[in-house]
C-alpha positions in Angstrom: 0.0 0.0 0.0 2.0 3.4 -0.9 1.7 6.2 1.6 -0.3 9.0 0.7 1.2 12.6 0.4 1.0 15.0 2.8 1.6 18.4 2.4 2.4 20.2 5.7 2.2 23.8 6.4 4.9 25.3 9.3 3.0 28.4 11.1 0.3 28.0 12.9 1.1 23.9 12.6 4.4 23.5 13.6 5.6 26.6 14.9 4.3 29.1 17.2 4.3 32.7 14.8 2.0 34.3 16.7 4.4 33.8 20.3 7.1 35.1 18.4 5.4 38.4 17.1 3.7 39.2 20.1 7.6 39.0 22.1 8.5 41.6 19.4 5.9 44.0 20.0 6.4 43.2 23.9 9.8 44.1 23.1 9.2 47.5 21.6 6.1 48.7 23.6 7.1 47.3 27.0 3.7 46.0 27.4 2.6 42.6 27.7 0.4 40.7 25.4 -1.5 37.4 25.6 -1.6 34.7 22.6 -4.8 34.0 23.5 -6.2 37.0 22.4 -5.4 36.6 19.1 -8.4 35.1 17.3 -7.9 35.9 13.8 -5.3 34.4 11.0 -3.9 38.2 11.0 -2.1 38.7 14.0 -2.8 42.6 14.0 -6.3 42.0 13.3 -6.9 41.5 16.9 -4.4 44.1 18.2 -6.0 47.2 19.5 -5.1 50.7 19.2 -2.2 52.1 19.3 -0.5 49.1 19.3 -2.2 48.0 15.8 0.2 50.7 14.4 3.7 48.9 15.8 2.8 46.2 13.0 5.6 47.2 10.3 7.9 47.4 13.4 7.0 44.0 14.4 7.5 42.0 10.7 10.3 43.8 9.4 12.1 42.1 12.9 10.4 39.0 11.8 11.6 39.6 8.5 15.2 40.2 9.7 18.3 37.7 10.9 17.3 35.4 13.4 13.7 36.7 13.1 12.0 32.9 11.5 14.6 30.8 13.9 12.8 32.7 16.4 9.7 30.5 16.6 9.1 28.9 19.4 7.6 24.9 18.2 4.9 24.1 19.2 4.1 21.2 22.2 3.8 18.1 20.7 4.2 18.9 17.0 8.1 17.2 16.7 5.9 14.2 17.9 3.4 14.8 16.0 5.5 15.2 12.8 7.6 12.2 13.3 4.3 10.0 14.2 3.0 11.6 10.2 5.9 10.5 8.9 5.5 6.8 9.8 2.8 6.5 7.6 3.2 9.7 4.6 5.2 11.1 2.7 5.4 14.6 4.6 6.8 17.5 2.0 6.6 21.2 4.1 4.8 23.8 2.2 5.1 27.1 3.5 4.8 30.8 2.0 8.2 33.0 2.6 8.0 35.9 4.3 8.3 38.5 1.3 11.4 41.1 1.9 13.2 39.2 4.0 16.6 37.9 2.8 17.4 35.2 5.8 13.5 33.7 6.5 13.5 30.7 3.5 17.3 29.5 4.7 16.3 29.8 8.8 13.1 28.3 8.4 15.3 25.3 6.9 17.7 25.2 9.0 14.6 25.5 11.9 13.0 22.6 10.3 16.0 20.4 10.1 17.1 21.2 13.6 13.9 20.4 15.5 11.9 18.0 12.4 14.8 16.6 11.0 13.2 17.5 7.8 15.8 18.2 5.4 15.4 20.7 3.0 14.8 18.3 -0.4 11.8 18.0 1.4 10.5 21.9 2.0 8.7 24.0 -0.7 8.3 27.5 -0.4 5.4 29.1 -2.6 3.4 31.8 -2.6 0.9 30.1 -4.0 0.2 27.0 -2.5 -3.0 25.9 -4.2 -0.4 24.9 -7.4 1.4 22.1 -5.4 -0.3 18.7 -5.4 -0.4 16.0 -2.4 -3.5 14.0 -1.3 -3.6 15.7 1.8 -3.0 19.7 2.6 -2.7 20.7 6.4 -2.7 24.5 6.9 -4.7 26.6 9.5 -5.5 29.5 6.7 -8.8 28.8 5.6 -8.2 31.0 2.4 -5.4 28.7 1.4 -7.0 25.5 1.7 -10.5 26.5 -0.2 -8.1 28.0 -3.7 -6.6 25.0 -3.2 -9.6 22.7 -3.0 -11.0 24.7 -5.7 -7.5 24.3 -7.8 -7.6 20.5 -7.6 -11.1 19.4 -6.8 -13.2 22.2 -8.2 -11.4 21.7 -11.8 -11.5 18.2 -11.9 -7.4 17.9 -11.7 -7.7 15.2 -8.8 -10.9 15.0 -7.3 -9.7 12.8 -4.5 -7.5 15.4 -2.4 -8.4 16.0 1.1 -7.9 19.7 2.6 -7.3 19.7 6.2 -7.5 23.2 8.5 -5.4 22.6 11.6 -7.6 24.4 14.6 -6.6 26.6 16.4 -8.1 30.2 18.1 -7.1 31.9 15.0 -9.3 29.5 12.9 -11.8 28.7 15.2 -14.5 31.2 14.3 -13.7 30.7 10.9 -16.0 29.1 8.1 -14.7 26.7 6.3 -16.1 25.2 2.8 -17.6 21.9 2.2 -15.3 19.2 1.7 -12.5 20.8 3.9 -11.8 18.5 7.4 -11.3 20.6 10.9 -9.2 19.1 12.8 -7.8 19.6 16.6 -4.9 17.2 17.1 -2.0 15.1 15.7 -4.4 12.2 16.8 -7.2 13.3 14.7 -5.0 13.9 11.9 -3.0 10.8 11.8 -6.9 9.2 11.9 -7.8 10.9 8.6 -4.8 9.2 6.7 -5.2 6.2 8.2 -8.9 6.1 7.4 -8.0 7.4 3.5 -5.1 5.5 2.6 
């Protein structure tokens, strides 16, 4: 039986973006600010006033050395991952963070160092919809329905399976039909078994 593909998204999945924004803008407005509260994809979305306007601040340190090895990963996910890879073919897809010359090489050297993932494995595209697996994990909505509508709504491959990882930022989201929520690395791991 061959193992189905899985195509893996990093932020939001594997690695804690919003944490490591929020300790920037800590970082320049000495004050404090929860993960928690942030309930929408866009971090800023669900910053308030005056803070809202420290968001250029905030990515262009993102954006700069050491700003993508930065991110904290997330509790359980090298399990997770490792557990995935047992039974798929994982390949990373993840968007690059546009204007930044370090963030493609750190977030490979991020995923090799805590994934062992190595970067033959890691495709970086802005437009995610155009790369094919059987499975698509990310936890922007937006990304998984043009890619559902790229593959299944053409007719290309009607038998791919988006998947939107849960979390806060998605929760209160709508998500199309034929698109699978899911909350853990247990509930994921169950999909593939169940499709493959």
């Amino acid at each position: 039986m061959r193992k189905l593909s899985c195509l893996l998204d990093v932020d939001g999945v594997l690695g804690d973006f919003v944490s490591a924004a929020l300790a920037h803008l800590s970082e320049v407005t000495g004050v404090k600010f929860d993960p928690i509260s942030v309930t929408s994809w866009e971090v800023f979305d669900s910053i308030q006033e005056p803070f809202k306007s420290w968001k250029g601040t905030v990515y262009e340190r993102m954006k700069a050395r050491g700003g993508c090895s930065s991110i904290p990963v997330y509790d359980g996910a090298k399990e997770g991952v490792a557990r995935l890879r047992e039974i798929a073919d994982v390949t990373i897809l993840t968007s690059p963070f546009n204007g930044s010359a370090t963030w493609m090489h750190e977030r490979e050297k991020w995923l090799e160092q805590h994934f062992g993932i190595h970067h033959r494995d890691i495709i970086h595209a802005d437009k995610k919809f155009r790369v094919h697996g059987d499975i698509f994990v990310d936890d922007k909505p937006s990304h998984l329905h043009a890619w559902s509508d790229y593959w299944i709504g053409t007719g290309r491959d009607k038998t791919v399976c988006p998947v939107l990882w849960d979390s806060p930022r998605s929760a209160t989201e709508i998500i199309g039909a034929g698109v699978t929520r899911v909350k853990s690395w247990d509930e994921l791991i169950a999909l593939l078994r169940q499709s493959s």
